[in-house]
N, C-alpha and C positions, 0 to 999 in steps of 0.2 A: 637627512632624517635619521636619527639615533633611536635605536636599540638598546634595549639594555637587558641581559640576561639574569635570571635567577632560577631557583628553584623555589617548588612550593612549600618546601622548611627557610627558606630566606627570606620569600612574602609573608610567614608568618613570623618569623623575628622582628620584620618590621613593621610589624603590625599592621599589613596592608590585609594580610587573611587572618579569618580563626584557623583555630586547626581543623581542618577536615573531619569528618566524623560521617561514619555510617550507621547500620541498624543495630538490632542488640542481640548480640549471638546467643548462645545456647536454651538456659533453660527458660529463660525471661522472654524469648523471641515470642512474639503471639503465633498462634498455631491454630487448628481448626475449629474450636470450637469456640474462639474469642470474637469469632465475627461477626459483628449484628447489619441491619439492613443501612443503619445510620448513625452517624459518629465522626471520629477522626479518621483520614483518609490512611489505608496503609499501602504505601505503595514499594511496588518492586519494579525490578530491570524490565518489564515484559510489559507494565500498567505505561513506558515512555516512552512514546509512540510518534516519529514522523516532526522531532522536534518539541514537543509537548507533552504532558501529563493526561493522560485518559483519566479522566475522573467518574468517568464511566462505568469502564470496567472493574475499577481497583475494588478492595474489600476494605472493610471498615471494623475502627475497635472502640469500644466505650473510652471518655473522656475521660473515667476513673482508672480505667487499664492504661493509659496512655500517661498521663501522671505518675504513673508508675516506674516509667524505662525511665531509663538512665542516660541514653542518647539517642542519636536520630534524628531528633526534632527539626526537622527544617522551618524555614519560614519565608515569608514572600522576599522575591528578590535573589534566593539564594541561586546557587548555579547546581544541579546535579549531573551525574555521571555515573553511569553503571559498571560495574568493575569486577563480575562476578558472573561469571558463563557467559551470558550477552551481555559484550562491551563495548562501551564506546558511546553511547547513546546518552543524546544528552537535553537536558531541558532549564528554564529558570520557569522557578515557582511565581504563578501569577497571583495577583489578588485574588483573596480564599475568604470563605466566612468560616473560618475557622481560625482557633490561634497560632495552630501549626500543623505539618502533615509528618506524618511517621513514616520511617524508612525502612524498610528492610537491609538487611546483610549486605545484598547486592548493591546496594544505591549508595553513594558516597555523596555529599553535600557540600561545596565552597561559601563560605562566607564573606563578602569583603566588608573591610572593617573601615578602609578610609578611602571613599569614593574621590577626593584629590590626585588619587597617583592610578587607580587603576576602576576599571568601570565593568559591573558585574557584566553586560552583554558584551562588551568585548570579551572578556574571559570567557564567554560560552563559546564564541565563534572563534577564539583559539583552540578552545577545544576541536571544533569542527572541525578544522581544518586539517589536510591530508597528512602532512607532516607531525602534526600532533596522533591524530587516529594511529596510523605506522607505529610512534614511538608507544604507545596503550599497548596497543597488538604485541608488538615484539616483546616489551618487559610482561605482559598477560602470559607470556607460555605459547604465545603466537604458534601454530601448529601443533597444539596437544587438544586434547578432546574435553579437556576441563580447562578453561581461561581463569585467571585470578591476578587480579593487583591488588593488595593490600594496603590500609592504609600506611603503614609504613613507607612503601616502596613508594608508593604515590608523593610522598615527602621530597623524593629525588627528583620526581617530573618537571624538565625544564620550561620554563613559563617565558617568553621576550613579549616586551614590554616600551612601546615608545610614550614619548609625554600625549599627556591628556588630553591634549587639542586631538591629539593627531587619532586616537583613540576614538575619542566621541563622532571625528568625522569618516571613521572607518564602520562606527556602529551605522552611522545614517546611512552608507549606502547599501551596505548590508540589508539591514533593516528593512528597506524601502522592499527589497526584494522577496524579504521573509514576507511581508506584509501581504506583497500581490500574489504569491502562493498561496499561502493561508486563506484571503478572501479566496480564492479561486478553487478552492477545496470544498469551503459552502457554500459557494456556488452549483460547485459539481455535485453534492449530495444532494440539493436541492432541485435542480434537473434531473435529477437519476429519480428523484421519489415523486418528483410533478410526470415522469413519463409513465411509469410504474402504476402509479395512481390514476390516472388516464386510461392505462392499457385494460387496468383492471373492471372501470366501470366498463368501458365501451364491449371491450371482449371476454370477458368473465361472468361480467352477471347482464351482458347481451344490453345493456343501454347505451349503445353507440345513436348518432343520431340517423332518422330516419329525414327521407324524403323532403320532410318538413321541416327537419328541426329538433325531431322533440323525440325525447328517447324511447328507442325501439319496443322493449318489451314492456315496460308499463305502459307504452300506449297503446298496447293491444298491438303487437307484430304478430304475426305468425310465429309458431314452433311449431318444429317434426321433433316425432320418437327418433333416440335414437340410442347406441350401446351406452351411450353414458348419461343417458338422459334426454330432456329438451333442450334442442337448439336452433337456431333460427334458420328457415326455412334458405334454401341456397350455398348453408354450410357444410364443412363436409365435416365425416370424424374419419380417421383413414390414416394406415400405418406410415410411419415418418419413410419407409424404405420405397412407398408408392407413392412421392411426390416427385417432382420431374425438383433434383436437387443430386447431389454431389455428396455423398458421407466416403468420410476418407483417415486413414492414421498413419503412423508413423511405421507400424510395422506391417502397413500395404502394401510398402518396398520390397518387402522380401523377407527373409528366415533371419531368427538372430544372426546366424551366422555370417549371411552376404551382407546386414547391416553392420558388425562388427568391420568387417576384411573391408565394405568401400565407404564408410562414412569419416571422416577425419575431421575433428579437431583443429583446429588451430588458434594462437595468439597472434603470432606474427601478421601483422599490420599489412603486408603487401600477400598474402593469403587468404585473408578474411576477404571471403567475395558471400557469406549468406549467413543472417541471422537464424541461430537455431532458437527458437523461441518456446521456450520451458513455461509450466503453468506459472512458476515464481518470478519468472521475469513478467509474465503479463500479471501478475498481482504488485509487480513494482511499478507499474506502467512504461516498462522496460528501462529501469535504469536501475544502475548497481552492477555487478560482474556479469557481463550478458557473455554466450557462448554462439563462437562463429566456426563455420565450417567450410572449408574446401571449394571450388568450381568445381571440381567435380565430382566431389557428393552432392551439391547441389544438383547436378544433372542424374546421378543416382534415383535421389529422394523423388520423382519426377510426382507421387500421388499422394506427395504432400507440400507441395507448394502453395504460399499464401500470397495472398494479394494486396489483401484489406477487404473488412466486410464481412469477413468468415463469421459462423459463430462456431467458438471452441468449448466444447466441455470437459474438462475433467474427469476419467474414469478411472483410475488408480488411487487410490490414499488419500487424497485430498479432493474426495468425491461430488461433484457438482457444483463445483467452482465455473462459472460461466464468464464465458467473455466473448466483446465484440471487435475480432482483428482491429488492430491499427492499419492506416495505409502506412507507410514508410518508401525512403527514397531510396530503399536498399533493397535485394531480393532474401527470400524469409521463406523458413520453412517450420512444418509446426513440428514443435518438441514429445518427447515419448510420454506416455501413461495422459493421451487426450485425443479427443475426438472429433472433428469440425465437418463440418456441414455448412454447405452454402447452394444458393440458387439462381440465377440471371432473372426470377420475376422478381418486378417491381415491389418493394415493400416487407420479401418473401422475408428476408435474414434479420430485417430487425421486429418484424413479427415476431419468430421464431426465438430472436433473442429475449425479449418481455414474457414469451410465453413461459421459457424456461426457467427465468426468472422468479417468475409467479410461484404460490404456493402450489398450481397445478402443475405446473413443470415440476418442483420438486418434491412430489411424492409421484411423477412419472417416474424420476431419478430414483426416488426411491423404492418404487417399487421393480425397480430392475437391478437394483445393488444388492450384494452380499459377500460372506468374509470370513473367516474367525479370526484371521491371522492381517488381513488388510482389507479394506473394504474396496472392492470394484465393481465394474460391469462391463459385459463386451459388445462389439460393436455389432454384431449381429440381434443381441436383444434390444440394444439403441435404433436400428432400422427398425423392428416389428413393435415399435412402440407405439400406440396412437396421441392424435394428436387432432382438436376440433380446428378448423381452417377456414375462413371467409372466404367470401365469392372476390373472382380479382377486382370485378367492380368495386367493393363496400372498401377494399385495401387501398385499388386508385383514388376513391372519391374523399376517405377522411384520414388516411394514416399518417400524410405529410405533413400533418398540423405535432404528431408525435414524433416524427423522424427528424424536424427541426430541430428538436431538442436534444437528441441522440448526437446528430451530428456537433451542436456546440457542447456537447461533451466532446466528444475527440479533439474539437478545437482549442479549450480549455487545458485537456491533458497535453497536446503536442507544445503548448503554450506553457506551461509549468517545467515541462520536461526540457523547455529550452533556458527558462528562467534560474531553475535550481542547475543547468551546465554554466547558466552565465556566475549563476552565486561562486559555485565551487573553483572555477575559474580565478575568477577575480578575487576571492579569497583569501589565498597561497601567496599572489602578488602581494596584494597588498600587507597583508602582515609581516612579509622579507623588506619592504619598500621599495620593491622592482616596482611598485606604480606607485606617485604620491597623489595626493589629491587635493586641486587647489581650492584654495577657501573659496573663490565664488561660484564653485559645480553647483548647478541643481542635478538632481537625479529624477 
């Protein structure tokens, strides 16, 4: 299988790319007061997200201001790259009801011009790839505190390139993989907001079913007074510190300092015996640079050992960020500025996970957070927080039907998280042509 090397001023001589082009710098850039609710999309390095363009998030500029710049313009198909603070990150412009999307500074745009010699998804997933990312990083200022490639330098980036069979059948399986992620993503949100929405009627606004069937308080249940109001007769309200449960942190170990002298770091691959798990690794759903520690720091950390199950909160800077431990086949400890709680009753943790969740959970959170300089809250005002709590009957009798769906969430993540090792894997190979791929694979 052949190779063939260029750079991306070579693909454009041969008119296989336009020339790259990013947003429009100085006084022309749109700036704050050019954004309206609806318009052309303007997007930057932070709106391209997990593979894709948030069209969500991004801001918008009138179609008369956009006619206006001078470059930028992307359009469907194109391939992006960010190349300015957060690099690396990269997306193709999907069908848009727009005529094009606008760029920012940060976002650089690939055109190809003859889909014969080179196929715009393959070009993205060369980007992706380890070896490409590396070579960004390094010509970016790789370890300086402000990253930058210019479209210039970008000119020099070397691009390899096999024929176009070989290509298209590198996109397929590729592809195949991107695909079952993706669905499996709105799947996930979509289980996360059918559980959420569940938790809320039955234990929020107390229409769980009764005996019969038919929802508790509109059919006439009982309520008792109680400090936060009416709630159904059997339930309790009562500080999170008075429930028969486990609240626990990282610096339950000991003083800075005996955490400084016995907790170690390590890379090395025949050391790493325990994942140290940071609130950022569980918002990646632990994948990306994860940080491991010692055997024995692990036997150090002994009051904060996790299992799977836990619920963690966030109590430093990136305040009430919640999450529900993964099991894992490895032992785990939980990371600094976070707090977890768990219970051995039945139902007790993912209860506790949807409550906190809820908009009642987060104005608990909120109302025990405070800052000038960072926002937190400590774990002593986390125990003396209340919390209203059903009878363990009403938890045994309906919450299984909610905990289903919890659990094929974790199923889902530990299933993606093996799917995108398998992507990034296979990858690498295939673009060197350490693996060929014969015409009659299905995937």
């Amino acid at each position: 299988m052949e190779f063939n090397k260029y750079t991306v001023n070579d693909l454009v001589k041969l008119n296989v790319l336009e020339k790259p082009l990013d947003g429009n710098h100085g006084g022309i850039h749109p700036r704050g007061a050019d954004f309206i609710d609806n318009g052309i999309p303007f997007i930057t390095a932070s709106d391209i997200k997990g593979n894709e363009i948030d069209f969500r998030s991004c801001k918008y500029i009138s179609l008369e201001q956009a006619e206006q710049l001078k470059k930028g313009k992307a359009q469907e198909n194109d391939v992006l790259i960010t190349h300015k603070a957060t690099i690396g990150r990269t997306a193709i412009v999907p069908k848009i009801p727009f005529p094009y999307i606008v760029l920012s500074p940060q976002v650089t745009f690939y055109r190809v011009k003859n889909y014969s010699i080179l196929n715009n998804l393959y070009l993205k997933y060369f980007f992706d790839s380890s070896e490409f990312q590396n070579t960004f990083l390094n010509w970016s200022g790789g370890g300086s505190t402000r990253l930058y490639l210019g479209i210039s330098a970008q000119g020099k980036l070397p691009i390899t390139i096999p024929s176009i069979t070989t290509q298209e059948k590198i996109v397929s399986v590729i592809n195949k993989l991107e695909l079952k992620i993706k669905n499996n993503k709105k799947l996930l949100i979509n289980l996360e907001q059918l559980a959420q929405t569940l938790f809320k009627h039955w234990f929020i606004d107390f229409e769980f079913p009764n005996e019969e069937g038919k929802p508790y308080k509109s059919s006439g249940g009982e309520m008792v007074k109680s400090e936060l109001g009416e709630i159904p007769r059997d339930w309790q309200y009562l500080k999170l510190g008075e429930l028969d449960c486990t609240i626990s942190d990282h610096v339950a170990n000991g003083s800075f300092k005996s955490l400084k002298d016995n907790v170690v770091f390590t890379e090395l691959i025949d050391e790493r015996y325990a994942l140290f798990a940071r609130n950022i690794d569980l918002k990646k759903k632990l994948s990306g640079d994860l940080k491991y520690i010692t055997k024995d720091s692990y036997d150090f950390l002994k009051k904060s050992h996790l299992f799977g199950g836990e619920i963690i909160v966030s109590n430093v800077g990136d305040v009430g960020t919640i999450h529900r431990c993964p099991t894992l086949n490895i032992p785990m400890v939980l990371g600094n500025n976070q707090i977890y709680i768990t219970s051995k009753k039945e139902f007790f943790n993912e209860y506790l996970y949807l409550l906190l969740k809820s908009n009642v959970g987060k104005s608990l959170i909120s109302s025990i957070t405070s800052g000038s300089v960072q926002m937190k809250f400590n774990k002593t005002d986390f125990r003396n927080s209340k919390i209203i709590l059903p009878s363990d009957d009403l938890l045994k009798r309906i919450f299984s039907k909610i905990k289903i769906d919890l659990d094929l969430i974790e199923v889902l993540n530990n299933e993606n998280k093996y799917l995108q090792h398998l992507r990034d894997t296979l990858l690498p190979k295939l673009l060197s042509g350490e693996i060929e791929i014969p015409d009659d694979l299905e995937v």
